[in-house]
C-alpha positions as CSV (number, residue, x, y, z in Angstrom):
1,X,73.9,-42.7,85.0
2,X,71.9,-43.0,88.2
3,X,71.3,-47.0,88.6
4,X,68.3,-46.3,91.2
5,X,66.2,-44.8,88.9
6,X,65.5,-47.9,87.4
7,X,63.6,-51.2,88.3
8,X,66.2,-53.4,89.8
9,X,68.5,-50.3,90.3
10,X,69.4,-51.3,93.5
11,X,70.3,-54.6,93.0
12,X,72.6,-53.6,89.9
13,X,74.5,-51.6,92.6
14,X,75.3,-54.3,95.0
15,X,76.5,-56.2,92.1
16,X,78.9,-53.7,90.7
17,X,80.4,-53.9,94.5
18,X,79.8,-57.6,95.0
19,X,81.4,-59.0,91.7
20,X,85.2,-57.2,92.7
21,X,85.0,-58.9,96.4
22,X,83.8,-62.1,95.4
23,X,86.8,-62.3,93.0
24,X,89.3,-61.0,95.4
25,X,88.3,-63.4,98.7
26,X,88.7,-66.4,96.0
27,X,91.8,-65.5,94.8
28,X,93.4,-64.9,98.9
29,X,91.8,-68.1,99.8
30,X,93.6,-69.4,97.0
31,X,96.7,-67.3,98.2
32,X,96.5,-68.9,101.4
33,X,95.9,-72.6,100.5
34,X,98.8,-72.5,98.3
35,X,101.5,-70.8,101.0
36,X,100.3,-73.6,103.4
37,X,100.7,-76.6,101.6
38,X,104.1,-79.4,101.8
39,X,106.7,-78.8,99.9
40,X,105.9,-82.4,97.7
41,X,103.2,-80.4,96.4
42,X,104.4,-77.6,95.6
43,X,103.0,-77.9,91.4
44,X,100.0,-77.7,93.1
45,X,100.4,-75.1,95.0
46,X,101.6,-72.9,92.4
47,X,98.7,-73.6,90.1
48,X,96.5,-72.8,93.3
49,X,96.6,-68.7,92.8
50,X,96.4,-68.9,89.2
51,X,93.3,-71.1,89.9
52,X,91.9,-68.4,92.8
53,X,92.3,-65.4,90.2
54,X,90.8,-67.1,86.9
55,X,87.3,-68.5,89.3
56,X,87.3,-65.3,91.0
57,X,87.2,-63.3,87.6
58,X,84.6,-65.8,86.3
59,X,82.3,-65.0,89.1
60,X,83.0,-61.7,89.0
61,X,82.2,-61.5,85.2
62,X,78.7,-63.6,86.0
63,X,77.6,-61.3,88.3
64,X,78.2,-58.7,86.7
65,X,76.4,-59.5,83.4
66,X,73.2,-60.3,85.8
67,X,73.1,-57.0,87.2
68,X,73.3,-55.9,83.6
69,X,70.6,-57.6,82.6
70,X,68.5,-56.4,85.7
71,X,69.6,-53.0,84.2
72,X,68.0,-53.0,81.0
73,X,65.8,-56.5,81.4
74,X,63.7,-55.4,84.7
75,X,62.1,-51.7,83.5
76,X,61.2,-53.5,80.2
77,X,59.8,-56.1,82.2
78,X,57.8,-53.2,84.2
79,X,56.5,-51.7,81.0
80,X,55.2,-54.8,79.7
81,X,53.0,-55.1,82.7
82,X,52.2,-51.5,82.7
83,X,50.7,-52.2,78.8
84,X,49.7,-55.7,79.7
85,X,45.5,-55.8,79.6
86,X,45.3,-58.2,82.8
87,X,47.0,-55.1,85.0
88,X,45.1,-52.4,83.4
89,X,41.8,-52.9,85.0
90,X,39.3,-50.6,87.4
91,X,39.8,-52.7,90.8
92,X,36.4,-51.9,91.9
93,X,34.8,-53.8,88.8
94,X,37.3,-55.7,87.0
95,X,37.1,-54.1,83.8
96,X,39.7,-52.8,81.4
97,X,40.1,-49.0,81.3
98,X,39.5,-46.7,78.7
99,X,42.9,-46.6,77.3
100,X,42.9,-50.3,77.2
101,X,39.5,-50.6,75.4
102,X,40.2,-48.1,72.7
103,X,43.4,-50.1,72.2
104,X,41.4,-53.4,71.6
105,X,38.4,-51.7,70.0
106,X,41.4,-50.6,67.2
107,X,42.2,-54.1,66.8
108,X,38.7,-54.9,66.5
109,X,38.1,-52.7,63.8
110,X,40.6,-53.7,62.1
111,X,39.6,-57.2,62.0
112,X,36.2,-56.3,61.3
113,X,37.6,-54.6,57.9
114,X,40.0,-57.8,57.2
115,X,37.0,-60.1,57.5
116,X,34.6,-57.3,56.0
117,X,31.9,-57.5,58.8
118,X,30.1,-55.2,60.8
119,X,31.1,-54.0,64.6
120,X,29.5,-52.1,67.1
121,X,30.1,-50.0,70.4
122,X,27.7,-49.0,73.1
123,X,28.6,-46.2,75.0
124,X,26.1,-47.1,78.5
125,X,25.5,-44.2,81.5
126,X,23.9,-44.8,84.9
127,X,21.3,-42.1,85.4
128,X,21.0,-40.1,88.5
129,X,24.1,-42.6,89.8
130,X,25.5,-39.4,92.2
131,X,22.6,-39.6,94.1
132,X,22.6,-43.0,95.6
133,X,26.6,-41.5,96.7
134,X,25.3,-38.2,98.1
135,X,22.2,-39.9,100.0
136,X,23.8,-43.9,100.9
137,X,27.6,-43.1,100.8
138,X,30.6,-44.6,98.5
139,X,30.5,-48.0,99.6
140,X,26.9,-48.5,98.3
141,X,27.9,-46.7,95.4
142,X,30.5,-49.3,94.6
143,X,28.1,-52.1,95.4
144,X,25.7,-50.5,92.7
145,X,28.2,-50.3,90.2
146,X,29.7,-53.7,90.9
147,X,26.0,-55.4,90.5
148,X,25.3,-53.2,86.9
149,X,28.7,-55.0,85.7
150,X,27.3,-58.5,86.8
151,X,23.8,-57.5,84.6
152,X,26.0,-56.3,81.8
153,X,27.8,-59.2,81.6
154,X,24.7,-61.4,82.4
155,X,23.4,-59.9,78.7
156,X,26.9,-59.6,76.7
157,X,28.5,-62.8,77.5
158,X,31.6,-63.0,79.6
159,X,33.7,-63.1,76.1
160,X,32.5,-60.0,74.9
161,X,34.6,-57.0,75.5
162,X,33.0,-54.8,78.6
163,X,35.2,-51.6,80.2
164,X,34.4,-49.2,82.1
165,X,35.0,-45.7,80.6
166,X,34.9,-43.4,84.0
167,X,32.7,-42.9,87.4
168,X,29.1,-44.1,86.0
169,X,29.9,-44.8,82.3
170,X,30.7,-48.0,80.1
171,X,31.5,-49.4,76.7
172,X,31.1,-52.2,75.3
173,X,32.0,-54.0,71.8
174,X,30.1,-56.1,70.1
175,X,31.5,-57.8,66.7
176,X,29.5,-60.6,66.0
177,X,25.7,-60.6,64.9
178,X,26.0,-56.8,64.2
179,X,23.0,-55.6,62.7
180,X,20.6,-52.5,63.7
181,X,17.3,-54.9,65.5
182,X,19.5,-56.8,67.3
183,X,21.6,-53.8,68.9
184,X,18.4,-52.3,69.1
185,X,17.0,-55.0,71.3
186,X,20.2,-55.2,73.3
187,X,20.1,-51.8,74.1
188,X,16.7,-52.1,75.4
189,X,17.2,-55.3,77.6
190,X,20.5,-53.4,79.2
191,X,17.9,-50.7,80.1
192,X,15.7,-52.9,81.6
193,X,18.4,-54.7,83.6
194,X,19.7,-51.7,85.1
195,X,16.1,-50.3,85.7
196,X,15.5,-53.0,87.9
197,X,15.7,-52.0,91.7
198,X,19.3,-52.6,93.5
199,X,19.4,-53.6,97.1
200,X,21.5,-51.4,99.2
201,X,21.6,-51.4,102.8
202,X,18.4,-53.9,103.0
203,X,16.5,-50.8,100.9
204,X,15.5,-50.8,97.3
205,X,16.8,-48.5,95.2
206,X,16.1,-47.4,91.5
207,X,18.4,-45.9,88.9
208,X,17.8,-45.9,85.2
209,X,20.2,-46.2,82.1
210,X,20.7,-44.4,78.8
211,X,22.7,-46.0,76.0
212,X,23.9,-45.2,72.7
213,X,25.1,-47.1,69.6
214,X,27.3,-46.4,67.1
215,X,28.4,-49.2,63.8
216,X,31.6,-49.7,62.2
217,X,31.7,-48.8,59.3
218,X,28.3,-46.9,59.3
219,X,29.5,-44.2,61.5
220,X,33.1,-44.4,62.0
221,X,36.2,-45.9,59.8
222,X,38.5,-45.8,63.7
223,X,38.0,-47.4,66.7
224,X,38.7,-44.0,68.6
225,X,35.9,-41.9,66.6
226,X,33.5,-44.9,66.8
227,X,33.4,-45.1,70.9
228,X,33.3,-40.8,70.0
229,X,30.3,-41.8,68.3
230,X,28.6,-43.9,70.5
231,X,29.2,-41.3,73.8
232,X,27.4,-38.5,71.4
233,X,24.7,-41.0,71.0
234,X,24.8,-41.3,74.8
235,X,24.3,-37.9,75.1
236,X,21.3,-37.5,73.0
237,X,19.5,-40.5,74.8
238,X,20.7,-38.7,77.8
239,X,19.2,-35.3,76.8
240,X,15.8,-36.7,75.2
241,X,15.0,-38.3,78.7
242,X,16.0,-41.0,81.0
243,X,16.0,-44.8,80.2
244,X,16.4,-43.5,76.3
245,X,18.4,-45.4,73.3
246,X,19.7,-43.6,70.6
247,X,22.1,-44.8,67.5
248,X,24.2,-42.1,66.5
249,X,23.6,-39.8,63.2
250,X,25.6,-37.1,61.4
251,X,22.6,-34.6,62.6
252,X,24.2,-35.5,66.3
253,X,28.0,-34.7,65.0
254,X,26.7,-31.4,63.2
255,X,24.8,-30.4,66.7
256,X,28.4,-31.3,68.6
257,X,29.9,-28.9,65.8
258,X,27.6,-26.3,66.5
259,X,27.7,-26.4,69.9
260,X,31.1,-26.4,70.1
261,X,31.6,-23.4,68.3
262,X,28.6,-21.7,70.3
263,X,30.4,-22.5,73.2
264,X,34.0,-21.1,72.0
265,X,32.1,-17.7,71.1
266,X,29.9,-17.8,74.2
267,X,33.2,-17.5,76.1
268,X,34.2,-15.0,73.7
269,X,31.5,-13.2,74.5
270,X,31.8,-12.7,77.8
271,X,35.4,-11.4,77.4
272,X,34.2,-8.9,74.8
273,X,30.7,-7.7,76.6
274,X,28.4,-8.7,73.8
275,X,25.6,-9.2,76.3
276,X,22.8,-6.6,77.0
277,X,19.9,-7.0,79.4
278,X,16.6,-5.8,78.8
279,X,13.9,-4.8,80.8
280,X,10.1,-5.8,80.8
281,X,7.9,-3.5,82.9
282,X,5.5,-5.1,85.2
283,X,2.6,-2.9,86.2
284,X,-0.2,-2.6,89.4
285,X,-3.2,-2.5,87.8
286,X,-4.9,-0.7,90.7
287,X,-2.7,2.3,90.7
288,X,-1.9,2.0,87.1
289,X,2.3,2.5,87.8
290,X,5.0,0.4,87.2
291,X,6.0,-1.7,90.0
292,X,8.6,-3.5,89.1
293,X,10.9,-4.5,86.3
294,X,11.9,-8.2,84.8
295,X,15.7,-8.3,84.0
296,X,16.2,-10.2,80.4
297,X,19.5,-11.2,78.8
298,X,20.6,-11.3,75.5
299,X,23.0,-11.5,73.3
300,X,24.4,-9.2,70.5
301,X,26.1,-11.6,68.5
302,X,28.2,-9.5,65.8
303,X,27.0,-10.4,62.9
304,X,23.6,-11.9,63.4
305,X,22.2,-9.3,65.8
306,X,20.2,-10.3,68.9
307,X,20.2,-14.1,69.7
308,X,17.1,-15.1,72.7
309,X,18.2,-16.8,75.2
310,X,16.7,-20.0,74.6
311,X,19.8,-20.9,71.9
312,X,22.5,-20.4,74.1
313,X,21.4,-20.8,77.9
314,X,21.2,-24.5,77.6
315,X,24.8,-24.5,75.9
316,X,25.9,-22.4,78.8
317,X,24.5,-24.7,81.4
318,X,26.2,-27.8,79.8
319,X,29.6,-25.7,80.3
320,X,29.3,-24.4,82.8
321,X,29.6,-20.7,81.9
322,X,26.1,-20.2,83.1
323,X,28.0,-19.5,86.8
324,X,29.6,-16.0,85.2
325,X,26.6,-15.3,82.8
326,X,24.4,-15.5,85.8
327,X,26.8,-13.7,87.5
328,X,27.2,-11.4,85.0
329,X,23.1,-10.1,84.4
330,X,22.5,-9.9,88.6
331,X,25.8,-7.6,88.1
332,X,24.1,-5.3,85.6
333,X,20.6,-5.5,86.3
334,X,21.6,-4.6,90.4
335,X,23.6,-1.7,88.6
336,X,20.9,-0.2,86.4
337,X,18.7,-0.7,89.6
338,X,20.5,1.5,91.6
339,X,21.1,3.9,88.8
340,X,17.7,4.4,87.2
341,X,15.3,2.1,88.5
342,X,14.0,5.0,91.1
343,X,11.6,2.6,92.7
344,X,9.9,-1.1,92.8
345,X,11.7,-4.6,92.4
346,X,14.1,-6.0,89.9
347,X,13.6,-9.5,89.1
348,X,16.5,-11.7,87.6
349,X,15.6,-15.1,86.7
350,X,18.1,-18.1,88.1
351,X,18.7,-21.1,86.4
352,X,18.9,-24.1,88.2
353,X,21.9,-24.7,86.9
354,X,23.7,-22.0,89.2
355,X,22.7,-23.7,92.4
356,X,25.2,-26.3,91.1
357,X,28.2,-24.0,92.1
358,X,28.7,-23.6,95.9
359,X,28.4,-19.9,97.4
360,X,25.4,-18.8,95.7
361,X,24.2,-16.3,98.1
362,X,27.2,-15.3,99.1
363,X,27.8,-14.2,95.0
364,X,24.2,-12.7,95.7
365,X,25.8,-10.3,98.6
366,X,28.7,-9.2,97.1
367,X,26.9,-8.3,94.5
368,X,24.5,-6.2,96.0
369,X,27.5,-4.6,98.6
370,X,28.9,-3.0,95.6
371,X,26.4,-2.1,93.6
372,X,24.3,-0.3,96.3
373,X,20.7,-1.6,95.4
374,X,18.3,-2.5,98.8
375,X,18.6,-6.0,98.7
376,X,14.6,-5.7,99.3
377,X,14.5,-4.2,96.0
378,X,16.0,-7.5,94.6
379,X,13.6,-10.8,93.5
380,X,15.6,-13.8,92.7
381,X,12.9,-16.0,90.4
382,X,13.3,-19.5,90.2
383,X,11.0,-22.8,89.0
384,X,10.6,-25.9,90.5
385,X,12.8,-27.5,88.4
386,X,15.0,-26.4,91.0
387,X,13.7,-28.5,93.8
388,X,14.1,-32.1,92.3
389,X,17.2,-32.7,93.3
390,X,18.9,-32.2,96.6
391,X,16.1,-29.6,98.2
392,X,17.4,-30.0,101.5
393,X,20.8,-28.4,100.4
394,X,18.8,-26.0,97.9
395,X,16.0,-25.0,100.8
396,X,19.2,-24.1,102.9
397,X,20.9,-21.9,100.5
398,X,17.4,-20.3,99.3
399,X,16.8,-19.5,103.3
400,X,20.4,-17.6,103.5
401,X,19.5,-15.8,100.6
402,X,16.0,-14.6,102.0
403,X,18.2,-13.8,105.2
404,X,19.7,-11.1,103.2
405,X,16.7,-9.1,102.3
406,X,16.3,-10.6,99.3
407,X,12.1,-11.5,97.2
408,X,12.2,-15.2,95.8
409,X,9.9,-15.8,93.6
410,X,8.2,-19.0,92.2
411,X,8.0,-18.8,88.3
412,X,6.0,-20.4,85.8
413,X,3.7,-21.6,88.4
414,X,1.6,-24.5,87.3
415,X,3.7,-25.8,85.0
416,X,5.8,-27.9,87.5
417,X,5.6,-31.3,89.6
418,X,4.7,-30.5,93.1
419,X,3.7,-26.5,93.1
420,X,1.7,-26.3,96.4
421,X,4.0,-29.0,98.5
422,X,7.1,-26.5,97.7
423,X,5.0,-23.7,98.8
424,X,4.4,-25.2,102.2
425,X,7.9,-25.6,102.7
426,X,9.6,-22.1,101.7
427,X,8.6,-18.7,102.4
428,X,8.0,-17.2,98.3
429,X,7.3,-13.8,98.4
430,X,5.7,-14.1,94.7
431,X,3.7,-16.4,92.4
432,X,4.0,-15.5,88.7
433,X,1.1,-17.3,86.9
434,X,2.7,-18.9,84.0
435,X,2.1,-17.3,80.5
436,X,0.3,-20.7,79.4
437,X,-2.9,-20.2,81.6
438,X,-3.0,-16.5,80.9
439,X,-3.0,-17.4,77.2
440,X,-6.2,-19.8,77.7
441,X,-8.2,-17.4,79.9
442,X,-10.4,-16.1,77.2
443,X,-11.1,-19.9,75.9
444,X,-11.4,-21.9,78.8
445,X,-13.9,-20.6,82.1
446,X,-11.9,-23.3,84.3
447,X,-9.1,-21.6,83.6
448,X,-10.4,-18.5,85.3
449,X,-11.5,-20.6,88.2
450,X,-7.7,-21.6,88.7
451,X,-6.1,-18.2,88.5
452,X,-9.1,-17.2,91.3
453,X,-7.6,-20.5,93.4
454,X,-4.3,-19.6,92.9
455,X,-4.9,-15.5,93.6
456,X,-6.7,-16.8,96.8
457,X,-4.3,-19.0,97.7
458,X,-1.6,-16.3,97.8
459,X,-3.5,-14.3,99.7
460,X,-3.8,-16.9,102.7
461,X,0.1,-17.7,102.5
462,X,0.8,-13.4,102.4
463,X,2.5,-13.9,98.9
464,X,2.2,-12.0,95.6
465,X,0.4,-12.9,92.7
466,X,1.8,-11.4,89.3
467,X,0.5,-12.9,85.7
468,X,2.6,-13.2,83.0
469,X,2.3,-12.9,79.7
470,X,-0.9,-10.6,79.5
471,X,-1.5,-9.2,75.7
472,X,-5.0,-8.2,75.4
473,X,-7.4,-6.6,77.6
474,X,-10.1,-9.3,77.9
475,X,-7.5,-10.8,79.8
476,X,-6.9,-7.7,82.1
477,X,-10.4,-7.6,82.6
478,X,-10.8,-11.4,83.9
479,X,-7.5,-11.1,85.8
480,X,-9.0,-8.8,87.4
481,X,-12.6,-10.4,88.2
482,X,-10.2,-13.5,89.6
483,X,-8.6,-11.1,91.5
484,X,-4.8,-10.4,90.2
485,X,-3.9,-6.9,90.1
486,X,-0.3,-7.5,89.2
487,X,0.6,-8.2,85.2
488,X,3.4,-8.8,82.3
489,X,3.3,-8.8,79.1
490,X,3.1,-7.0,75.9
491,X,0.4,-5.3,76.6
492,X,1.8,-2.8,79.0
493,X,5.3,-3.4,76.9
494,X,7.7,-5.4,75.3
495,X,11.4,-5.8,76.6
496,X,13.4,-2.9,75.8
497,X,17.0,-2.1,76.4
498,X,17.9,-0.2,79.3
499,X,17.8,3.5,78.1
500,X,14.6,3.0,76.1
501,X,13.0,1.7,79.8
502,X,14.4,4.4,81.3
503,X,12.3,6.7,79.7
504,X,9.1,5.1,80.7
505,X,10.2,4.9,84.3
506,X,8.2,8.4,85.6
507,X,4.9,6.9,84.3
508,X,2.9,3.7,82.5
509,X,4.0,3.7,78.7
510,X,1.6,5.3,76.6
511,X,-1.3,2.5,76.0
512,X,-2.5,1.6,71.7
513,X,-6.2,0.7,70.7
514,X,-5.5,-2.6,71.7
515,X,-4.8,-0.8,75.5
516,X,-8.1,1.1,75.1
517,X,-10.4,-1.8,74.4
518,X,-10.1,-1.9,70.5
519,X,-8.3,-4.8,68.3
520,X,-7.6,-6.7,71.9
521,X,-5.5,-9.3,70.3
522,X,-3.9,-7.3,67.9
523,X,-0.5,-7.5,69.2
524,X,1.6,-6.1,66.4
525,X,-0.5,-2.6,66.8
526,X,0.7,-2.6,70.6
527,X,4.8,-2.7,69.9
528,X,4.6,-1.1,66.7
529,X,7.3,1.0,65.9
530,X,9.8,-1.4,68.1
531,X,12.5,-3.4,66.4
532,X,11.6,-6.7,65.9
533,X,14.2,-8.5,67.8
534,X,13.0,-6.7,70.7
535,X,9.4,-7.7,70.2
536,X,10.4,-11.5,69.4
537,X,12.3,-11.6,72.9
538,X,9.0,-11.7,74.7
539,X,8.3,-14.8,73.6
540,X,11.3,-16.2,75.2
541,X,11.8,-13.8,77.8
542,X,12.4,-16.0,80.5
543,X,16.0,-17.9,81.2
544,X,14.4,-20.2,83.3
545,X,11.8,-20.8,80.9
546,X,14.1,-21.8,78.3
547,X,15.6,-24.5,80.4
548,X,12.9,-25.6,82.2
């Protein structure tokens, strides 16, 4: 047995030594008292050493069973505090951890079943917290997080039960008035609390909150899968928006389950190479050739055939698998470039997402050093969802990618917050018109006179203009009059795999009625013959689109 290992170790040690000398110097001073003493006492003398060795041993004996009970009495003492409430708190705020609050939300559910009441948790998240970190530093961090405990509490009550759960995120239980317009209400004031500006560094700043609510025993019979409840609540207010409520449902637990498992086969997926990318032509309507090509992926799940992109991007971005799925298409679609693609640009969306992870363009060089494809020959399209937050950081890594060769173009232009300020700022080498204006040119005149702004526009700034979206020719023809020459859409063909593309690549594919001028809008005449998974993926052809 190793004494050290334990608390008060040490101090058993010395004792073990200390107990045999402190009975040994009592019994020679006894020794010695009784060999120098007269003769007339000589009785007591004699009873002297018996004296010196029976005190000795008793002193020896107590010392000996207090370092035992340092032994055994001192770790217990440590584990106590370890498990104690009062020692497991965050020291920034002063609040119980998570393993502490699940603990007491246990007992609190089981009291709420003893006295047959209701209880509640809400699960409560700062909303764009990292920022104020990234752009003010740590210590203002802590200061903002320290203040949203004092407004919590302010609304709560100091008795009720408060922790926080990790960085931005906290829980608290309720158990008395428990009833759906009351946590409804309380949910909405802690919104409105945190809402409110903080003060750091003598500047205002402004976060938001999101909070969800669960109910024992609505939602959950265990104190465990009741806080579960009230995070996937969280997570739906989170999702639908910032400064959002939502009370938890079993429609929320069914969308974890589904995710869950789209996520295990996503990952699947990637091991096994279920993914294909197709390949939407876009075309010069002046010279009448394809000029380029727009890099799709999807995904053959075994079993239910080809899934769009717009069911399992998002759950890839959550993941973070979108990093070697994104990886992954610029891969093949740089490959099939080099190998077939004769001339003109490949585009391959990027999701916003991607910029998350550090070294994007250096992911974007290696790829193109071993695949062989002219990084001019490359067009990275991204939307300005992009741009809202941290642009200085994205703007740099956007400018190292143009350093390589590389188009960036701006997609679904017009749809966004700020289009012409982010134009100002970065060099695009292409505007795509979103699909949603080229869908409205026949309808709405005004619309014209926007696509002529924008097509003018571009020309002033040197940058191409490409529509997407195009199906019928009314819409060529007043593309044209506003002055676009560059088009998409399912007009001039729907996504096809890479061999079917192939084929097309010496010249335009072979135009319908609808091409020539007849049935316009008759889009099913224009793809016939195509399998209709590939004709649905136009719809949602774009990554970025289904994330935006």
């Amino acid at each position: 047995m190793n004494p050290f290992k334990y608390r008060g170790g040490g101090l058993f040690a010395v004792v073990i030594v200390l107990g045999p000398i402190v009975w040994l110097c009592i019994y020679a001073a006894a020794r010695i008292v009784a060999g120098g003493v007269e003769s007339d006492a000589s009785s007591m003398a004699s009873a002297l050493p018996h004296f010196g060795f029976y005190s000795g041993l008793f002193s020896a004996l107590v010392i000996w069973a207090f370092g035992t009970l340092a032994l055994f009495k001192f770790p217990a003492a440590g584990r106590a505090k370890a498990l104690s409430p009062q020692f497991d708190r965050d020291p920034l705020s002063a609040l119980i951890g998570r393993k502490a609050f699940l603990s007491q939300l246990d007992d609190g559910v089981a009291a709420a079943e003893s006295a047959d009441r209701q209880l509640a948790v809400i699960a409560i998240d700062l909303d764009r917290f990292k920022s104020v970190n990234d752009i003010w530093g740590h210590a203002a961090g802590d200061e903002v997080l320290r203040e949203s405990v004092f407004r919590i509490r302010a609304l709560v009550g100091s008795d009720t039960l408060v922790a926080r759960m990790s960085g931005d995120e906290f829980a608290v239980m309720i158990d008395n008035e428990v009833n759906p317009r009351s946590l409804k209400h309380l949910a909405q004031r802690i919104i409105e609390e945190l809402s409110e500006p903080f003060e750091v560094d003598g500047a205002a700043v402004s976060l938001s909150a999101s909070v969800g609510v669960a109910l024992y025993p609505v939602n959950s019979d265990s104190g465990e899968a009741l806080f579960r409840a009230a995070d996937l609540a969280l997570t739906k207010a989170k999702a639908d928006g910032a400064q959002m409520h939502r009370f938890f449902d079993t429609a929320m637990e069914n969308h974890l389950v589904r995710r869950s498992t789209m996520e295990r086969d996503l990952r699947l997926a990637l091991q096994r190479d279920e993914f294909v990318v197709f390949y939407q032509p876009q075309m010069d309507l002046k010279s009448g050739d394809i000029c380029g090509y727009e890099a799709l992926i999807r995904w053959e799940r075994p079993g239910e055939g080809i899934i769009s992109p717009m069911d399992f991007i998002p759950v890839a971005e959550e993941t973070g698998l979108i990093k070697p799925l994104g990886e992954w298409i610029l891969r093949k679609a740089c490959q099939d470039g080099a190998n077939w693609i004769s001339s003109g640009i490949v585009a391959v969306n990027f999701s916003a997402e991607q910029f998350r992870f550090p070294g994007v363009d250096e992911m974007i060089r290696d790829v193109l050093e071993e695949t062989g494809l002219d990084p001019q020959r490359l067009e990275i399209e991204i939307t300005e969802s992009l741009f809202l937050n941290h642009s200085s950081d994205i703007m740099a890594t956007l400018r190292r990618i143009k350093a390589l060769g590389v188009r960036i173009a701006m997609d679904d232009f017009g749809t966004g917050y700020s289009s012409l300020s982010y134009l100002t700022r970065f060099p695009f080498d292409k505007i795509k018109i979103d699909r949603s204006f080229v869908g409205q040119l026949s309808d709405d005149p005004q619309i014209g006179a926007i696509i002529s702004s924008i097509v003018g526009l571009g020309r002033s700034l040197s940058v191409d203009i490409t529509a997407e979206g195009v199906e019928t020719n009314d819409q060529v023809a007043l593309l044209q009059a506003a002055g676009c020459s560059i088009v998409q859409g399912f007009l001039f063909g729907a996504p096809q795999r890479a061999d079917i593309a192939a084929q097309a690549e010496n010249g335009p594919p072979e135009k319908t009625e609808a091409a020539n001028g007849e049935n316009g809008s008759d889009i099913a005449d224009q793809v016939g013959g195509r399998d209709d998974s590939e004709v649905e993926g136009d719809i949602d052809d774009d990554i970025e689109e289904a994330v935006a």
